[in-house]
C-alpha positions as CSV (number, residue, x, y, z in Angstrom):
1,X,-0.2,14.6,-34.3
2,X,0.6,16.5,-31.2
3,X,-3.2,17.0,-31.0
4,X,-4.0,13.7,-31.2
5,X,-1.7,12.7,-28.6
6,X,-3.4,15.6,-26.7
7,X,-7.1,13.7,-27.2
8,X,-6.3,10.1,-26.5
9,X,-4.0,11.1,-23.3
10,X,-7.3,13.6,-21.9
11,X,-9.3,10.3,-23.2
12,X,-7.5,7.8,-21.3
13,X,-7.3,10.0,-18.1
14,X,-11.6,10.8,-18.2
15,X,-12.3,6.7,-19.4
16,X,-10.4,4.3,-17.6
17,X,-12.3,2.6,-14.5
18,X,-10.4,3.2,-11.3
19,X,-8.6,6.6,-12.2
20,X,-9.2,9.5,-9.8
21,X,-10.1,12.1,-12.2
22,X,-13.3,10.1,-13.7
23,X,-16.4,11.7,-12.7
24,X,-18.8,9.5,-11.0
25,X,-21.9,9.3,-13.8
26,X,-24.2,7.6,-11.1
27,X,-23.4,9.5,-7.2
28,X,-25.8,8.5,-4.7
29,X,-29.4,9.5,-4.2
30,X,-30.4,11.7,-1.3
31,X,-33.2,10.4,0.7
32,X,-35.2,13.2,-0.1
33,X,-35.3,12.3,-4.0
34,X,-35.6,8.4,-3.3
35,X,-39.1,7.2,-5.1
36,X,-40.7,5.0,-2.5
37,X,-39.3,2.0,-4.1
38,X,-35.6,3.2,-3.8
39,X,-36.4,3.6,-0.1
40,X,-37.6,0.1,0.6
41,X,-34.9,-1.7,-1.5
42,X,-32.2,0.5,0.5
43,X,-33.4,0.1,4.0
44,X,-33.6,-3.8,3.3
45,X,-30.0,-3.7,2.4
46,X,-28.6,-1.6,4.9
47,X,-30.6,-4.2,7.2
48,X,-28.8,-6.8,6.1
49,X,-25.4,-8.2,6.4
50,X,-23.9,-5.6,4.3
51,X,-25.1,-2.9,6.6
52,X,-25.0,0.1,4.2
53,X,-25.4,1.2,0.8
54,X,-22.0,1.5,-0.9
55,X,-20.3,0.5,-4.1
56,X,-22.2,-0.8,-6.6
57,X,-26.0,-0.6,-5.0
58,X,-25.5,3.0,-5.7
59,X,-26.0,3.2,-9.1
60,X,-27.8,-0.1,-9.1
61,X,-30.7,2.2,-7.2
62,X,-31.4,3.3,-10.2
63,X,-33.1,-0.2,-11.0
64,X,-34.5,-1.0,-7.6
65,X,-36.3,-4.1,-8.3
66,X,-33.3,-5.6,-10.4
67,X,-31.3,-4.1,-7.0
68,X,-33.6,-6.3,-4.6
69,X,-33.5,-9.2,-6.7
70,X,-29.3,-9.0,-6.9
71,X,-28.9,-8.0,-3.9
72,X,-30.1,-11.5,-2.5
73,X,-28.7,-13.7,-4.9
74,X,-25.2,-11.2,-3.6
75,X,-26.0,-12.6,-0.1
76,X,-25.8,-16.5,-1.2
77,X,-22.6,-16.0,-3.2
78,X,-20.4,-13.7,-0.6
79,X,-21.8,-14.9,2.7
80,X,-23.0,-18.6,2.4
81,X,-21.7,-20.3,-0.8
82,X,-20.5,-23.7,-0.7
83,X,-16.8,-22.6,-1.7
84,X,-16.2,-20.8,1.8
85,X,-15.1,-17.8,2.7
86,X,-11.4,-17.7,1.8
87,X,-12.0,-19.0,-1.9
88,X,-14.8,-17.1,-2.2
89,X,-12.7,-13.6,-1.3
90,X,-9.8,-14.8,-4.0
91,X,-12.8,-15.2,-6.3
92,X,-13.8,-11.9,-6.1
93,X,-10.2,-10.3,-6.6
94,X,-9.2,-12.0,-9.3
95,X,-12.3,-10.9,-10.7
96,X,-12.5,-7.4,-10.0
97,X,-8.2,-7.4,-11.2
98,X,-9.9,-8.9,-14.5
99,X,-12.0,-5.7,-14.6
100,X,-9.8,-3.3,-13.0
101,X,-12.3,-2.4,-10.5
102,X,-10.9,-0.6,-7.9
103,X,-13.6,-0.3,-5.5
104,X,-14.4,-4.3,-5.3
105,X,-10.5,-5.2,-5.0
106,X,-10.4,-2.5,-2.2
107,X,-13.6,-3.6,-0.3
108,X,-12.0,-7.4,-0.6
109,X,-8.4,-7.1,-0.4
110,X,-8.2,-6.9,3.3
111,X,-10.9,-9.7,3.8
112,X,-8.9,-12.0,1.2
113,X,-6.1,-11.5,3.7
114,X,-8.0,-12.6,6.8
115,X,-9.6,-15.2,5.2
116,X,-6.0,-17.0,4.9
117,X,-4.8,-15.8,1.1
118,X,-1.3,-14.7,1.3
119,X,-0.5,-11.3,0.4
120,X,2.5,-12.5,-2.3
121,X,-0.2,-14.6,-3.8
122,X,-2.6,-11.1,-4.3
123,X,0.4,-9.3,-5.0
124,X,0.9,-11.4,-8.2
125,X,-3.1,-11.4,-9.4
126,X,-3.0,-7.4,-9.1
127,X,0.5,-7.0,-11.0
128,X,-1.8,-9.3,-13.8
129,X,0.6,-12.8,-13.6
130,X,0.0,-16.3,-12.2
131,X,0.9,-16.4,-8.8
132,X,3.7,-18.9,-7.3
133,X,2.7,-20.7,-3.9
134,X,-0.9,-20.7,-3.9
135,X,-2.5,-23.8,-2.6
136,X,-4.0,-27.1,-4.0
137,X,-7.6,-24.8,-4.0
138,X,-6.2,-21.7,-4.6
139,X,-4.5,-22.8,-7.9
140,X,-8.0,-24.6,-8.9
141,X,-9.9,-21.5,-8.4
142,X,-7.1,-19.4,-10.5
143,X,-7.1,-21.3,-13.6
144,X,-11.0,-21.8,-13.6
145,X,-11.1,-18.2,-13.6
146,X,-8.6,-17.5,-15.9
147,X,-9.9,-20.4,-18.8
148,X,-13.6,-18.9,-18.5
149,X,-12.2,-15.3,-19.2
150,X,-10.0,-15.7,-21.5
151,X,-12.1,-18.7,-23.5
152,X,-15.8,-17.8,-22.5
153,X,-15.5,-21.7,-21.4
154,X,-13.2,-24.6,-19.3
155,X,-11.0,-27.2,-20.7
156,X,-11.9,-30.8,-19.4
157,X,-9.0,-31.3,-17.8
158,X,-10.0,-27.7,-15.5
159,X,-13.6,-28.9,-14.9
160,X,-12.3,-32.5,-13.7
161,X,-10.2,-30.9,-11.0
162,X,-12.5,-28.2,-10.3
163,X,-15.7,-30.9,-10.0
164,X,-13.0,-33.3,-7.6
165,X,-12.2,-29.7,-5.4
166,X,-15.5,-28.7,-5.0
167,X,-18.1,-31.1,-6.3
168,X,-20.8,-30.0,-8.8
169,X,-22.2,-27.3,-6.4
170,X,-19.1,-25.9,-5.6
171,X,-18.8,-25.6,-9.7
172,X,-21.9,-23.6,-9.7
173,X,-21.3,-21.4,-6.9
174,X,-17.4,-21.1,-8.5
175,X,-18.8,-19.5,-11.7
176,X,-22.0,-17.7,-10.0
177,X,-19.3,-16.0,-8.0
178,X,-17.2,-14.8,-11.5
179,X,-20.3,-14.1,-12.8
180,X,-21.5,-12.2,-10.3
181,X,-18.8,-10.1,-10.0
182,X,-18.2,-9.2,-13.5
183,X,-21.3,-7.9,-13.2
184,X,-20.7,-5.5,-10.0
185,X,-18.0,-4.6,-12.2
186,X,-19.4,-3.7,-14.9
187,X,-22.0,-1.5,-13.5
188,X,-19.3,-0.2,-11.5
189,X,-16.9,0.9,-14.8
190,X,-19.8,1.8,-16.8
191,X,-21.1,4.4,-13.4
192,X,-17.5,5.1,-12.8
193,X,-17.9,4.1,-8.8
194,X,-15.4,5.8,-7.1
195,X,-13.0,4.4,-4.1
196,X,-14.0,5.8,-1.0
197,X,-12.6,9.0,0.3
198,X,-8.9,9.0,0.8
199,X,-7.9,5.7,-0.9
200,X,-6.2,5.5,-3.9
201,X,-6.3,2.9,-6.3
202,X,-4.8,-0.2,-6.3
203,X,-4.8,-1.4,-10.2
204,X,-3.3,-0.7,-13.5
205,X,-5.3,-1.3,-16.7
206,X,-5.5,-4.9,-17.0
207,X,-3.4,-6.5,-20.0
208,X,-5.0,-7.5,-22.9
């Protein structure tokens, strides 16, 4: 028994996304062992808005032409989708709280905050309840996310409101942006990202 305890606590400490002792599976590629291909998909990045290859580009190096084609369909959803920027930020965290990926509610937590979400509000998504006090928007956004996790699907009632808040393209760009960030996140956990140097992480496991 004492073994076993032994196992799942060394298990829990070496598994868990966002945990400091986690060894990142996918670090980044020196220049020198770049193929070609890596090269050009990285310097088109770092060209763009983003300006550098961090988070989850690293690993997804690995796959630069899936990379290239992301990466663009990433500029659409965090820079010009129809939702604007402060929805689009809460989008992102209550995503990456879903997923309990550190680096992507690090990257976005500060920009959340400038964008106009109010820090009791992210308080509440990262300790995993419903926050109090959001706005009209806000509160659409947080039970659209929260029905398509937890039911792979939205009530009626949810798609009315969200269709009346945002119109049909602001649907679309609503889910793209869940959809896309589960994804970032799941590269992320299954590479084990980590936060940059000298920050420490943000999240407990998620409940389930």
């Amino acid at each position: 028994m004492n073994f076993a305890k032994i196992f799942l606590a060394g298990y829990v400490l070496f598994s868990l996304p966002g945990t400091l002792i986690a060894q990142d599976r996918m670090p980044p590629i020196s220049t020198d062992k770049m193929t070609d291909a890596q090269k050009k998909v990285a310097a088109e990045l770092v060209a763009g808005p983003r300006g550098a290859l961090v988070g989850p580009f690293i690993p997804l190096l690995r796959s630069p032409e899936f990379m290239n084609r992301l990466q663009k369909t990433g500029e659409y959803i965090r820079y010009e989708n129809s939702l604007g920027h402060k929805l689009t930020e809460f989008t992102i965290l209550i995503t990456s709280r879903y997923w309990t990926q550190e680096f992507e509610w690090d990257a976005h937590y500060d920009l959340a905050l400038k964008a106009g979400v109010d820090s009791a509000v992210l308080a509440a998504v990262r300790e995993g309840r419903r926050p109090t006090g959001m706005s009209a928007d806000e509160e659409v956004v947080y039970d659209f996310s929260s029905e398509l996790r937890q039911n792979q699907s939205v009530t009626d009632a949810t798609y009315a409101r969200a269709v009346k808040a945002f119109g049909e393209q602001g649907v679309i760009d609503l889910t793209g942006t869940i959809g896309y960030y589960t994804l970032l996140g799941m590269i992320m956990n299954v590479a084990r990202t980590p936060l940059p140097d000298g920050k420490a992480p943000a999240l407990a496991a998620f409940p389930h």
